[in-house]
C-alpha positions as CSV (number, residue, x, y, z in Angstrom):
1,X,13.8,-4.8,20.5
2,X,10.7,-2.9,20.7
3,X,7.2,-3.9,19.2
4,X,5.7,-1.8,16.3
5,X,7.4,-1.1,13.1
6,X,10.9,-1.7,14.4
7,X,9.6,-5.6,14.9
8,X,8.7,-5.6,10.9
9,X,11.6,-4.3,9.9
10,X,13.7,-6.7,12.0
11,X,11.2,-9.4,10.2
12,X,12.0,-7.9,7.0
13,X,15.9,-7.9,7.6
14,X,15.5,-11.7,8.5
15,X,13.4,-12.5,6.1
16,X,15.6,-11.0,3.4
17,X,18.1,-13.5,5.2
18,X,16.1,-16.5,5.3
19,X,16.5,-17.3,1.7
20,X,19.2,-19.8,1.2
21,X,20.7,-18.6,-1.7
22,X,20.5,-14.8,-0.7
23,X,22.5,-16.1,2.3
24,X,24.9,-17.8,0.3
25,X,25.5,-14.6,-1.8
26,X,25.8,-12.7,1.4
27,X,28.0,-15.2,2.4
28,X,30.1,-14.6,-0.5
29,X,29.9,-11.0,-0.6
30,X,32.0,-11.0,2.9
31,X,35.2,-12.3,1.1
32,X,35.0,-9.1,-0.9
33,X,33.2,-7.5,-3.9
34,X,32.0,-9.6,-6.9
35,X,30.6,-9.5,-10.2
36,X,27.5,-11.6,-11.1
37,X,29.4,-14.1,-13.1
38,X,31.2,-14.6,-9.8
39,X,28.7,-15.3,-7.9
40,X,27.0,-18.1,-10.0
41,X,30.2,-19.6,-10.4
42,X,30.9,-19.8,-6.9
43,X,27.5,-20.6,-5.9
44,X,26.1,-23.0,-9.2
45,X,23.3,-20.9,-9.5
46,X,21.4,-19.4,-12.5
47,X,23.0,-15.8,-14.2
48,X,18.4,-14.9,-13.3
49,X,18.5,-15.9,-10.1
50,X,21.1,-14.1,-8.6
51,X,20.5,-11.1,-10.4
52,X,16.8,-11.5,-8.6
53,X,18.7,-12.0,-5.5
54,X,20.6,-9.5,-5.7
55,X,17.9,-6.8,-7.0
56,X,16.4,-8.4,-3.1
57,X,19.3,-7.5,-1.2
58,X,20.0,-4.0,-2.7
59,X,16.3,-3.0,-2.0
60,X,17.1,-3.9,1.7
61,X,20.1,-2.0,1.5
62,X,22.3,-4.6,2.4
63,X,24.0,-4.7,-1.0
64,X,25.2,-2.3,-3.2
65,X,27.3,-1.8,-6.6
66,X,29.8,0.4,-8.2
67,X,30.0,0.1,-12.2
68,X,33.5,-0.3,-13.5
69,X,32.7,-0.4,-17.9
70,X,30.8,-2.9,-18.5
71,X,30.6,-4.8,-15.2
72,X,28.9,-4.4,-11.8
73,X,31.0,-5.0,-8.7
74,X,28.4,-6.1,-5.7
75,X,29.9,-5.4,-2.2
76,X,27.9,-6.1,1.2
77,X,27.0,-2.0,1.9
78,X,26.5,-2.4,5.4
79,X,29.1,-3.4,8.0
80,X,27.4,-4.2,9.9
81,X,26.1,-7.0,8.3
82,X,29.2,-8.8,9.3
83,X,28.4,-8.6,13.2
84,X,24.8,-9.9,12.7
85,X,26.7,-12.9,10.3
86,X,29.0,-13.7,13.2
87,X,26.6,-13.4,16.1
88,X,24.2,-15.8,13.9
89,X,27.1,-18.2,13.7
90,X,27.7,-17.9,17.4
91,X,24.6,-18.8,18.3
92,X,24.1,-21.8,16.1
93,X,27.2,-23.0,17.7
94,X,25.9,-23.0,21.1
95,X,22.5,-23.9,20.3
96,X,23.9,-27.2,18.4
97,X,21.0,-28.6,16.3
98,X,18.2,-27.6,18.3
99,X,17.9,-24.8,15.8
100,X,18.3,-27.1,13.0
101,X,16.0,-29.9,14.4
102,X,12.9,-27.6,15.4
103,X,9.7,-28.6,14.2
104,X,8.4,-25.8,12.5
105,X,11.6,-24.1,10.9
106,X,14.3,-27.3,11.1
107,X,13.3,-27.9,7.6
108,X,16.0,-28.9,5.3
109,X,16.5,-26.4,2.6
110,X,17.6,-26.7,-1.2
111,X,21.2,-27.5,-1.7
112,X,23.2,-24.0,-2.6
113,X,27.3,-24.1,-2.9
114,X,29.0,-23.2,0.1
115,X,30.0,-19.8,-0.8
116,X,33.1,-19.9,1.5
């Protein structure tokens, strides 16, 4: 990775990440497509805040919708999305709770429903 603006937007990316509940939709949203009633069912979280979440994770164009009536059916837009996801898992499994336990970023975050 180069330094410049491709460093900021890999920030960005990450940062758009970093949230947990954007991560739990995201998390979600590699099942397969979902409305927004879906998701705060499956995730115990307010109608407002994933709709805020969501409104995030299209403006980084890592989600996207199609309109069927009525409804709006979210989808990851990005494939992939899916190989950073795995990679990140990877690596936490090697890395075992050192990520988990560092001092400046091991902080424990706010409970969100495991979206899997």
């Amino acid at each position: 990775m180069s330094c410049g603006s491709d460093l900021a937007a890999a920030v960005a990316l990450f940062r758009s990440l970093g949230d947990p509940a954007r991560l739990a939709i995201v998390a979600r949203l590699t099942m397969g497509e979902a409305r927004v009633v879906d998701l705060t069912r499956a995730l115990g979280l307010a109608q407002s805040t994933v709709s805020k979440h969501l409104a995030c994770l299209r403006g980084c164009g890592l989600v996207d919708y199609r309109p069927e009536g009525r409804q709006s059916f979210y989808a990851l837009s990005r494939p992939e999305l899916l190989d950073v996801l795995r990679s990140a898992e990877r690596l936490l499994a090697e890395t075992g709770d050192a990520v988990a336990l560092c001092r400046v970023y091991g902080e424990p975050v706010p409970t969100v429903r495991a979206a899997l």
